[in-house]
C-alpha positions as CSV (number, residue, x, y, z in Angstrom):
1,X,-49.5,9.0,-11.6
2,X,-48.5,5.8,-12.3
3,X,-46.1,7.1,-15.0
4,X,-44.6,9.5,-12.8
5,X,-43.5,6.9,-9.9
6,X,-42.0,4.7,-12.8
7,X,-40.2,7.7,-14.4
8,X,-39.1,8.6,-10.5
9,X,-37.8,5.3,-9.8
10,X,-35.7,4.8,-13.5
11,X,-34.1,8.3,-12.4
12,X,-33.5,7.1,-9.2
13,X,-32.1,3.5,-10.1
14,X,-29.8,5.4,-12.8
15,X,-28.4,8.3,-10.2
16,X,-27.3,5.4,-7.7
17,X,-25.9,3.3,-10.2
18,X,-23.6,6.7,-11.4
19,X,-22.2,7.6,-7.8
20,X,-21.8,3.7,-7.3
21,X,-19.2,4.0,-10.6
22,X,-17.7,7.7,-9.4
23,X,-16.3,5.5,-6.0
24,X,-14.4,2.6,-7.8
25,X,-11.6,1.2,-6.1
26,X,-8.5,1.9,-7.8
27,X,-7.3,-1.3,-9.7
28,X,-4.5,-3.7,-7.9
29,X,-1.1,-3.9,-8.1
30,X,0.7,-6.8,-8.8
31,X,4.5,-7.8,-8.3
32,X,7.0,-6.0,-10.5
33,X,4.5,-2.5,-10.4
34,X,6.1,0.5,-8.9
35,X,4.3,2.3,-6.2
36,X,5.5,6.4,-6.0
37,X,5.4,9.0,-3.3
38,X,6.2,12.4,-3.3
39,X,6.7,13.2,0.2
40,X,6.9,16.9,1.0
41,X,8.4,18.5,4.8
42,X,7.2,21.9,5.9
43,X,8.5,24.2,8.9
44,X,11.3,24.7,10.8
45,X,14.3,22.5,9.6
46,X,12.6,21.0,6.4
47,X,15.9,21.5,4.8
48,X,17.7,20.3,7.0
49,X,16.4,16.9,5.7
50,X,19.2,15.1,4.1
51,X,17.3,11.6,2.7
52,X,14.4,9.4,3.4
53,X,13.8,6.0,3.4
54,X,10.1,4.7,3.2
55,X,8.3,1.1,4.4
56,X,4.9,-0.5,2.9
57,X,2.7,-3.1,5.0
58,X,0.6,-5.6,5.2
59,X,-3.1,-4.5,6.9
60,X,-4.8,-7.1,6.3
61,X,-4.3,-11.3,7.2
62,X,-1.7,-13.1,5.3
63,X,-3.6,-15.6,3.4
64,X,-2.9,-19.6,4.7
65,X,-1.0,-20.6,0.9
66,X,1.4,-17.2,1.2
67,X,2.7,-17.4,4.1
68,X,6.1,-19.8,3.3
69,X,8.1,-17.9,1.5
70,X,6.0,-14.3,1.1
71,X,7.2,-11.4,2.3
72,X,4.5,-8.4,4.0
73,X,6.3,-5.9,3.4
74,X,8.9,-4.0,1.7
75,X,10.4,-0.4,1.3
76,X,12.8,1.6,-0.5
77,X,15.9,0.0,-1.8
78,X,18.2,2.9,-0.4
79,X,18.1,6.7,0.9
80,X,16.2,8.6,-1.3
81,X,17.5,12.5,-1.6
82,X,14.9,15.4,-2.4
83,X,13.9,15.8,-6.0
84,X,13.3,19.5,-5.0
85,X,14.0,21.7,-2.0
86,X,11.9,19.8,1.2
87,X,9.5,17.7,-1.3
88,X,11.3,13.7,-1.7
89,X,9.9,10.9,-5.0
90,X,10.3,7.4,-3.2
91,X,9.4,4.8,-5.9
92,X,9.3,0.9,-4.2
93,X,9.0,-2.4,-6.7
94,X,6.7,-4.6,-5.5
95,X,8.7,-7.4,-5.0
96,X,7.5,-11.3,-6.8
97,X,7.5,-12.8,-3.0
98,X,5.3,-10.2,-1.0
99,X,1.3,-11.8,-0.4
100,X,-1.4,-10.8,-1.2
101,X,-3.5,-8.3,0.6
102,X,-4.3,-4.4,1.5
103,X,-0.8,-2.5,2.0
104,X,-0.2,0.9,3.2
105,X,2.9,3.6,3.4
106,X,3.4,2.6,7.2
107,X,6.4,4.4,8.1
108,X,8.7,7.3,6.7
109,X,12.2,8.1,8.2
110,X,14.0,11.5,7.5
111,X,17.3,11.4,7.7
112,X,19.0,14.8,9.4
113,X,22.5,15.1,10.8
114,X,21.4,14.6,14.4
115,X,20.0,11.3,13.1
116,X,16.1,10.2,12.2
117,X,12.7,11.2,12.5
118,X,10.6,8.9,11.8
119,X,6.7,9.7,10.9
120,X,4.0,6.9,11.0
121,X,1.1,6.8,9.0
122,X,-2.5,7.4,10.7
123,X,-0.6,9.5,13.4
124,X,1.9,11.9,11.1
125,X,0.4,11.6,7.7
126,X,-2.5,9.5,6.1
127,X,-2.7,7.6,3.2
128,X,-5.1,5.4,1.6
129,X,-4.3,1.6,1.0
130,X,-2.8,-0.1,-1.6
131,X,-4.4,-3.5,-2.8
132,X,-1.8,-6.0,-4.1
133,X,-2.6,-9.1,-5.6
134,X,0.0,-11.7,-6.0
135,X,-0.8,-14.9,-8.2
136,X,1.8,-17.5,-6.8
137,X,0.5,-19.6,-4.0
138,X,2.7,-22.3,-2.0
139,X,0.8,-24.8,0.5
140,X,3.0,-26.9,2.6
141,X,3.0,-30.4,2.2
142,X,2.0,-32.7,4.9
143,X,4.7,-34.9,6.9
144,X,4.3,-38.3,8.1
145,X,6.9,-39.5,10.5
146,X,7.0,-43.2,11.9
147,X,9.9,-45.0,13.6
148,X,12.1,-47.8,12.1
149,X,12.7,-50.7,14.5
């Protein structure tokens, strides 16, 4: 019996320690990585969809020694026509000056001849974060200040 229980709980051990691996978080990305899209309109007026243009941001608190100087967020470069009818590639650098933290596609604006439409992520369209990881840090120095008589 005793056997059996042991034989039960190596099983057991090994099974959880498997699904733990299977949900790995993807690995980070760090400044100079591209991040890629491929946003795709459906319905009435898809094609009537000229360009987009695409924004990342920050989710989560901008961390005390990146907040001089570091940027939380960025986007594309320029209007971004389709790579195929209704379907769009955006590619964003992540720029050497953005902190460190979880970042997600926050907004996406489609460009018609009537003007935008702009879609938001967690109402329009969902997308899991993005966790960037900067290296470069910059803490303010202190000040002291006295008067000269």
């Amino acid at each position: 019996m005793a056997n059996r229980v042991l034989k039960f709980l190596i099983l057991s051990l090994l099974s959880f320690a498997f699904a733990q691996a299977q949900e790995a978080k993807p690995l980070a990305r760090h400044p100079g990585d591209v991040i890629k899209y491929e946003i795709k309109f459906d319905g009435p007026n898809a094609d009537k969809i000229k360009t987009v243009n695409a924004s990342i941001g920050l989710t989560t608190p901008q961390a005390k020694d990146q907040i001089v100087g570091f940027s939380t967020g960025f986007g594309t470069p320029r209007p971004v026509a389709p790579s195929s009818p209704n379907t769009f590639v955006v590619e964003m650098t992540i720029p050497s000056t953005v902190a460190t933290g979880d970042y997600v596609l926050a907004n996406i604006s489609a460009n018609v001849d009537q003007g935008s439409i702009d879609y938001n992520n967690g109402q329009d369209f969902k997308v899991p974060p993005i966790r960037i990881e900067n290296s470069k840090t910059f803490v303010s120095p202190s000040v002291s200040v006295k008067p000269i008589p």
